[in-house]
C-alpha positions in Angstrom: 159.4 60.6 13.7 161.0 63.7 14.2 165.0 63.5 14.9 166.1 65.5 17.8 169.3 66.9 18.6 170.8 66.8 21.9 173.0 68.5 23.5 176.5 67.5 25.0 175.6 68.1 28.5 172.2 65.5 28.1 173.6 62.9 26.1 174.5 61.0 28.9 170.7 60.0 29.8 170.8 59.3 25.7 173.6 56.6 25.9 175.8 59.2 23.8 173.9 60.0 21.1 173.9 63.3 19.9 170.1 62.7 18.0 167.6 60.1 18.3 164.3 59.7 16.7 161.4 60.3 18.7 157.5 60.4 17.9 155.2 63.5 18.6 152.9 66.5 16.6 154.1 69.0 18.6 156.7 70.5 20.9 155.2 69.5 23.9 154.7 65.9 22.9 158.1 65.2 21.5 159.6 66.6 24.7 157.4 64.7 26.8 158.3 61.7 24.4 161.9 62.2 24.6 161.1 61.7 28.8 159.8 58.6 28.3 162.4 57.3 26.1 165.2 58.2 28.0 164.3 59.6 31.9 166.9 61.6 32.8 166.2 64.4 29.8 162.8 65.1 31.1 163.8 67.2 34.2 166.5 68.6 32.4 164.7 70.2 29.9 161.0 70.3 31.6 160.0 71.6 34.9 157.4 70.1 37.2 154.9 71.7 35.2 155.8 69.8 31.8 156.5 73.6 30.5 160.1 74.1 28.7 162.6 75.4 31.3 163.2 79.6 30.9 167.1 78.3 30.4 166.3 75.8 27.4 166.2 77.1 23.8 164.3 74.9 21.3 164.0 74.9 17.8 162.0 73.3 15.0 163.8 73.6 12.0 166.2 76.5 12.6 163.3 78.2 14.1 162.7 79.4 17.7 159.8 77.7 18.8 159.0 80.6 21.3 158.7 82.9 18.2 156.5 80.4 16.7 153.4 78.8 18.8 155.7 77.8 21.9 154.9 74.4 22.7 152.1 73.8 20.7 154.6 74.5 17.7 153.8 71.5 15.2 156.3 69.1 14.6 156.3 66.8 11.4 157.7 63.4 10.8 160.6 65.1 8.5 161.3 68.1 11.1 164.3 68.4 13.6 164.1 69.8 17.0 167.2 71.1 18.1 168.2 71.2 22.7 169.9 74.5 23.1 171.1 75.2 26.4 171.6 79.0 27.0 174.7 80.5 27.6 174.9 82.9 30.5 178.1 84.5 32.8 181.5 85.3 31.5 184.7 86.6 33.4 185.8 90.3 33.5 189.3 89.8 33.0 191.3 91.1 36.7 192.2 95.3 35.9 189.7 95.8 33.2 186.5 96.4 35.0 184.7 99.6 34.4 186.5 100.3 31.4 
């Protein structure tokens, strides 16, 4: 089983684990494994569709699996898929915009 890693902001619906084992040859079926296993990831990481959500960032081995074959991307027993949530905003601090 691949072991994936979760992030801080799902490890709620995993009972505070930070990585748990799940089974799958691809993306698409670990993910939809992961939902299974613990309900609450599923629609935080999948839409409605089943399709990875735009704000998500997953990777197999270190590697961006939209730069490899999306969610067909194969996934072995030995592999780790890593939930990245992406970062977006900031502050302009007050007095320094347009500079």
């Amino acid at each position: 089983m691949a072991t994936v890693y979760v992030p801080a902001p799902l490890r709620r619906q995993t009972g505070g684990q930070s990585r748990v084992q799940v089974p799958g040859t691809t993306v698409r079926e670990v993910l939809a494994n992961l939902g299974t296993v613990y309900p609450g990831v599923g629609a935080q990481v999948q839409d409605e569709a089943g399709h990875v959500r735009a704000y998500i960032n997953i990777f197999v081995n270190g590697n961006e699996m939209r730069t490899l074959r999306g969610e067909d991307t194969p996934v072995g027993p030995q592999d780790e898929v890593s939930i990245i949530p992406a970062m977006a905003g900031g502050l302009v601090a007050l007095g320094t915009a347009g500079r």
